[in-house]
C-alpha positions in Angstrom: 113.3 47.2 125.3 115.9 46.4 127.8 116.8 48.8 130.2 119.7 51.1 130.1 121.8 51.0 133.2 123.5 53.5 134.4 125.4 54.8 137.2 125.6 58.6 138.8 127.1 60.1 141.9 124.7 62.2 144.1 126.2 64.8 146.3 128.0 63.2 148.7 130.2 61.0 146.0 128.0 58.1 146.3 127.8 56.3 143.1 124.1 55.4 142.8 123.0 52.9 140.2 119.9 52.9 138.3 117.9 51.8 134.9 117.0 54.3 132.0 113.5 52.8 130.5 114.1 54.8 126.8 111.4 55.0 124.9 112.4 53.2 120.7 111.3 56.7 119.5 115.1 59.0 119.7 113.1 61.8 121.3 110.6 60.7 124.6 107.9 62.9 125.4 109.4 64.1 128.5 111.7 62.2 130.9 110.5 60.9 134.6 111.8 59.7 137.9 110.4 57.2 139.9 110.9 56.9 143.2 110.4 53.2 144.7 109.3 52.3 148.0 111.5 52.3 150.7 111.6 48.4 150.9 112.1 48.1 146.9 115.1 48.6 144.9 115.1 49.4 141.2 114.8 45.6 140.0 111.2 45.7 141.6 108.8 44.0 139.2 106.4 46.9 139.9 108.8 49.4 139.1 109.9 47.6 136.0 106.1 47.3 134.8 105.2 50.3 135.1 108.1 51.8 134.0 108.5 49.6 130.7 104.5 50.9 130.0 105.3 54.2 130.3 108.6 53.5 127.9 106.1 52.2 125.5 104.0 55.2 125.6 107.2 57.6 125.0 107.8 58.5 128.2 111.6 58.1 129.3 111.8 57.1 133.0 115.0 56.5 135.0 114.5 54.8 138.5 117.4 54.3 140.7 118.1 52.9 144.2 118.7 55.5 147.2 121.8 56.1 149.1 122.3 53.1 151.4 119.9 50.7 149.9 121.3 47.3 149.9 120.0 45.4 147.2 120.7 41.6 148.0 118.2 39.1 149.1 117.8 39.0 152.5 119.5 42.8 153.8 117.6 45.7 154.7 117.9 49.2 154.5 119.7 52.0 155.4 118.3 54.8 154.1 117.3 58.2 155.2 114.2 60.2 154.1 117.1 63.4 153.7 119.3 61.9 151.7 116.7 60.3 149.7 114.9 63.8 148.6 118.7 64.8 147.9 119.8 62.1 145.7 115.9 62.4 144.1 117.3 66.2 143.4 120.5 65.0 142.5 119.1 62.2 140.0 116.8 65.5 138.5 120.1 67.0 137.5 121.9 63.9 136.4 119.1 63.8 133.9 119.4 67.1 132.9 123.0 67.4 132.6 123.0 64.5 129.9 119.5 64.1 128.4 117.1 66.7 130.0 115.6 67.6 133.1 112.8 65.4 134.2 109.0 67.1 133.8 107.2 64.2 135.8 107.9 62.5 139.7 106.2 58.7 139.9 106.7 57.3 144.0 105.5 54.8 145.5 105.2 54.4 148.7 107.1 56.5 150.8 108.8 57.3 147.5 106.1 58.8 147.1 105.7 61.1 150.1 109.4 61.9 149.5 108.9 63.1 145.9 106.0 65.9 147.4 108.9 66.8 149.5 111.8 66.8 146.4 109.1 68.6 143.9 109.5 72.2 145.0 113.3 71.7 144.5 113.2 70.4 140.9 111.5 73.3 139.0 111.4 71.9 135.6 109.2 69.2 137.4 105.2 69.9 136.3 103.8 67.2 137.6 103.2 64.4 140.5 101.8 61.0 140.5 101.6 59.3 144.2 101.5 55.3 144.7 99.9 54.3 148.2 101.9 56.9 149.7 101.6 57.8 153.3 100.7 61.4 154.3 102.3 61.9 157.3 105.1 61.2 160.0 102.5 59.6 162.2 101.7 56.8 159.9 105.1 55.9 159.7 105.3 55.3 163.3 102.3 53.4 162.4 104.6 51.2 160.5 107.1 50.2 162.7 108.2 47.1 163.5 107.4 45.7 167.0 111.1 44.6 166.9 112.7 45.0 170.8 115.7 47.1 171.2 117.8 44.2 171.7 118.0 43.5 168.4 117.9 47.1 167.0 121.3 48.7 166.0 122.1 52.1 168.0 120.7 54.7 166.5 118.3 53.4 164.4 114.6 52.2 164.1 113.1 49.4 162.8 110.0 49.4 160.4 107.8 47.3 158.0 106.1 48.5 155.2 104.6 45.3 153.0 105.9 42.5 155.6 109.3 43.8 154.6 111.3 44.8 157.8 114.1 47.3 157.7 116.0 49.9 159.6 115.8 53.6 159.1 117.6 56.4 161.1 115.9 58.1 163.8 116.1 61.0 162.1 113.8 59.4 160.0 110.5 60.4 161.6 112.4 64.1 162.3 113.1 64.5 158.6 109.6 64.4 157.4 108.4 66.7 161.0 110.6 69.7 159.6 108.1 70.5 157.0 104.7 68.8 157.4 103.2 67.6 154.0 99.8 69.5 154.5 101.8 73.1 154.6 103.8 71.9 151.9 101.4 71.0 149.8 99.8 74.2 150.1 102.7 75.6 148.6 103.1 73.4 146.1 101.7 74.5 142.4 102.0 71.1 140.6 99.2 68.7 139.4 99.1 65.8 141.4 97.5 62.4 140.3 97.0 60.1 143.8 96.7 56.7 143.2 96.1 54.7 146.6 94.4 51.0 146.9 90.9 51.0 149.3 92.2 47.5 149.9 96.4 48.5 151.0 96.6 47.0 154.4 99.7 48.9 154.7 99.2 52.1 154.2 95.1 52.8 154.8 93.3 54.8 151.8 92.9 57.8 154.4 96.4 59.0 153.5 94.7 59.2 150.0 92.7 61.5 150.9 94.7 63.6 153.4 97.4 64.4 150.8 94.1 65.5 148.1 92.3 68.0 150.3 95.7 69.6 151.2 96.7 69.8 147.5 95.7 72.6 145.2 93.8 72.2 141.7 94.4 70.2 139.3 94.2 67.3 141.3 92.7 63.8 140.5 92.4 60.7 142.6 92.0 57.2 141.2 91.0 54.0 143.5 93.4 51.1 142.5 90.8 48.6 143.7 92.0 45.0 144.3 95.2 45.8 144.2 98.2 45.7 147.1 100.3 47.9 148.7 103.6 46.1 146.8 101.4 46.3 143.2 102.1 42.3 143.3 99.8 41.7 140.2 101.7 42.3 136.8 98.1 44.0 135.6 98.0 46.0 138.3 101.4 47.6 137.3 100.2 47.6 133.8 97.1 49.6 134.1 99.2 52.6 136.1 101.6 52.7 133.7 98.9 53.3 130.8 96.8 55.4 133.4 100.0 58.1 134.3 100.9 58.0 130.3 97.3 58.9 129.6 96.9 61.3 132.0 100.4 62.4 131.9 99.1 63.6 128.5 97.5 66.5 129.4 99.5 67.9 132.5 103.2 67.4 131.2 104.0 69.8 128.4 105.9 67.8 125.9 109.3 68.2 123.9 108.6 69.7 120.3 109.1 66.4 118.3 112.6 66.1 116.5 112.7 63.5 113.5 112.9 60.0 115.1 115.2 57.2 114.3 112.9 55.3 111.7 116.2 55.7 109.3 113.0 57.1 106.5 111.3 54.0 107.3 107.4 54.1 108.2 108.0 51.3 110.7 110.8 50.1 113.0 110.7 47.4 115.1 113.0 46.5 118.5 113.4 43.4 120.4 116.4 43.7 123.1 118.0 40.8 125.3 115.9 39.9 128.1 113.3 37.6 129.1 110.3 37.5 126.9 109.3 38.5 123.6 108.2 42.0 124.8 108.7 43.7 121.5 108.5 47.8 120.8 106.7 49.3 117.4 107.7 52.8 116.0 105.5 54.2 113.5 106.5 57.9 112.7 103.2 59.3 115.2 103.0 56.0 117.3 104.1 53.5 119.7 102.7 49.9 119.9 104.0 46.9 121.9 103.9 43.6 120.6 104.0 40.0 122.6 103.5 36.3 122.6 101.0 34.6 125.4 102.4 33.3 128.5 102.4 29.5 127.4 104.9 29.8 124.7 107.2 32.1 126.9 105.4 35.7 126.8 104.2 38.2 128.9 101.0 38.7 126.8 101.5 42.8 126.7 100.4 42.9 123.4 99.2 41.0 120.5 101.1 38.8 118.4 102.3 38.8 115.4 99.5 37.0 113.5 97.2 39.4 115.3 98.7 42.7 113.6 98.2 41.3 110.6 95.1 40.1 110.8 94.3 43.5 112.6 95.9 45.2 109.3 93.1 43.3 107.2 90.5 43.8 109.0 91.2 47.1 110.0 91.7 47.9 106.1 88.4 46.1 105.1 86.2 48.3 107.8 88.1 51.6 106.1 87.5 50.5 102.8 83.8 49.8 103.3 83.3 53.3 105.2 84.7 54.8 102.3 82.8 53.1 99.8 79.4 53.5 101.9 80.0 57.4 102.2 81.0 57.9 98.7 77.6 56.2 97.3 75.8 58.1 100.7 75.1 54.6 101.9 73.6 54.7 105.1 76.2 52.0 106.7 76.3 53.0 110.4 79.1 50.4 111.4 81.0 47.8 110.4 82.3 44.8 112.6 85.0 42.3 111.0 85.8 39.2 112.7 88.9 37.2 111.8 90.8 34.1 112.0 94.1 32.3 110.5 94.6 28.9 110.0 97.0 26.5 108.0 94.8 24.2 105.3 95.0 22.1 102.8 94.1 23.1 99.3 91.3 21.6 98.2 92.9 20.5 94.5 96.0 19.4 96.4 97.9 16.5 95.4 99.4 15.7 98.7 97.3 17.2 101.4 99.1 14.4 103.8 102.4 16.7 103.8 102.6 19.8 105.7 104.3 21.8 103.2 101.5 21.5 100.7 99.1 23.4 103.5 98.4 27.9 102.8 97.6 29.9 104.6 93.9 30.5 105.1 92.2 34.3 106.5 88.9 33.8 107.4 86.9 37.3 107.5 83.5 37.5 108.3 81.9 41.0 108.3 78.6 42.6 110.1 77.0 45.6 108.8 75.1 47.5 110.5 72.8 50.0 108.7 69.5 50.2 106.6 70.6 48.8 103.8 69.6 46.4 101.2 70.4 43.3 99.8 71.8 44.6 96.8 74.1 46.9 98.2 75.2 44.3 101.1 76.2 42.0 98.6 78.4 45.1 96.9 80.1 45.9 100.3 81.2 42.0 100.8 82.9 42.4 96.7 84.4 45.8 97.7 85.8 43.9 100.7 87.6 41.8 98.7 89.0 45.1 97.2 90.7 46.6 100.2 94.6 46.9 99.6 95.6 44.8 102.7 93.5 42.1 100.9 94.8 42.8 97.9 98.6 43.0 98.8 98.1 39.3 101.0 97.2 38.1 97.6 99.9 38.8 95.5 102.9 37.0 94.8 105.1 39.1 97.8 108.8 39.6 97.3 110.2 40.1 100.9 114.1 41.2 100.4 116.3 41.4 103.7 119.7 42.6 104.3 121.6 43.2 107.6 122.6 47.0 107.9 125.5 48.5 110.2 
């Protein structure tokens, strides 16, 4: 799904734009923030990634760009680490003022540091998740630029974070020295999931571990290896957004689940404007994601549509034989069901030179795995032919479809 965009004013009377990644389901989980690296903006491919993965896995996420960030090719910023934990607060009560208040902080970078320092503000917030972020004041003088102070504006410093120079206030480094992350931290009551790169040539894994032994229990730590300090690979992104959804799962108390937007159906479906075929399955207790491979346009997020169906066959030929097998006390310890779809002739067809006269052809071929013998393999391959998917492909199908308000 397409982002929502949206636009807020943080306290000052800056209007402050930003995307709302809903989930298809009415009701997310929870709602998030995520706050981008310095050098980002919300269009960010990382962002977007990650944010779209945690969509798919019911998690509402609104990500925004900070006070003073100018988003056109080729400008910098000019953007303060204050301002930015206010309009992170601010953003908090947007959300809550019009959906509800956000129960999870993402930030990458030294979105991420800033978020430790907006957390203790935003007390519906029960969770953390850090992205290469730095631990410290120090390291961002680290980072800056070796830029002369010709070129410099008055009253402000130049840095790089990811080969991408900016300016930031000199208050910048003053900010983050008014309340050192390791005394914060011990103050903090919030789990805190610190993902950090042992390859980031930006910001070195140390910070990782800095901002863990200062942080209270629950904690966790997980190396992104191979990956940058940007997130520049598109499965990079992908794996953090599964990685926070999954372990989002057990640190984020959810929303008690309100009926969903199914309209009574058990399946809805949503493909919104946009590059890509990137499409978004509701079931009433799940959420898949649905694609087309790269060559044909794609993004290859998920199978395609040939793929859940022959998923749905083989998926109900496994259940129907585990069934069987229990109900005659088999001993079948597992079944594997390989499958393919092609386009053939028939063999009694009277013109197999046009393309019209071709079927479609499932080809299933099963492994059982279990002491059993001859005679009952042979009755599992009938009973396979006896599954309902099978049964329902077979039919003469009657598809009706009407457009609906």
């Amino acid at each position: 799904m397409d982002p929502k965009e949206i636009i807020f004013k943080n306290r000052k009377g800056v209007n402050l734009k930003g995307y709302l990644y809903h989930p298809l389901d009415s009701q997310p989980l929870f709602f998030a923030i995520f706050a981008h690296c310095f050098t980002c903006s919300k269009n960010f491919s990382a962002i977007s990634i990650i944010s779209r993965a945690l969509s798919n896995e019911g998690i509402a996420v609104l990500s925004f760009d900070f006070t003073g960030l100018k988003s056109q090719e080729g400008e910098g910023s000019d953007t303060e680490f204050t301002s930015n934990i206010s309009d992170l607060i601010d953003a908090a009560g947007f959300l809550g003022e019009n959906y509800e208040f956000p129960r999870l902080l993402l930030g990458h970078s030294v979105g991420g540091t800033a978020i430790l320092h907006a957390a203790a503000r935003i007390p519906s917030v029960a969770a953390l998740v850090t992205i290469g972020a730095p631990a410290d004041p120090a390291h961002i003088q680290v980072l800056s630029s070796k830029e002369s102070k010709e070129t410099t504006p008055e009253g402000k410093t130049p840095v790089s974070i990811g080969g991408k120079p900016f300016f930031v206030g000199n208050d910048f480094v003053e900010d983050l020295e008014k309340e050192p992350l390791k005394i914060l931290l011990k103050r903090l009551k919030k789990s805190l999931l610190i993902l950090h790169s042992p390859q980031d040539q930006v910001v070195d894994i140390e910070n990782a571990q800095k901002i863990y032994e200062a942080a209270f229990h629950p904690k966790s730590f997980v190396s992104l290896d191979g990956a940058d300090h940007l997130i520049s690979k598109d499965s990079d992104a992908v794996y953090i957004g599964q990685l926070v959804a999954s372990w989002s799962n057990r640190y984020v108390p959810a929303s008690p689940k309100k009926e969903n937007e199914t309209k009574g159906h058990p399946v809805m479906v949503r493909l919104s404007a946009g590059d890509g075929y990137t499409t978004e399955i509701k079931t009433p207790h799940h959420h898949l994601i649905g694609d087309e491979p790269i060559e044909v346009g794609g993004k290859n997020l998920g199978p395609t549509p040939y793929d859940f169906l022959m998923a749905s066959l083989g998926s109900c030929t496994a259940m129907t034989l585990k069934m069987y097998s229990e109900r005659k006390k088999w001993l079948l310890k597992e079944v594997t069901v390989y499958l393919n779809h092609e386009r053939v002739h028939r063999e009694d067809s009277e013109h197999s030179h046009k393309s019209e006269s071709k079927v479609s052809q499932f080809t299933r071929r099963i492994s059982l795995e279990g002491d059993l013998d001859p005679a009952q393999r042979q009755r599992l391959l009938e009973i396979a032919n006896r599954c309902p998917v099978h049964r329902t492909l077979e039919e003469d199908i009657l598809i009706k479809t009407e457009l609906i308000a």
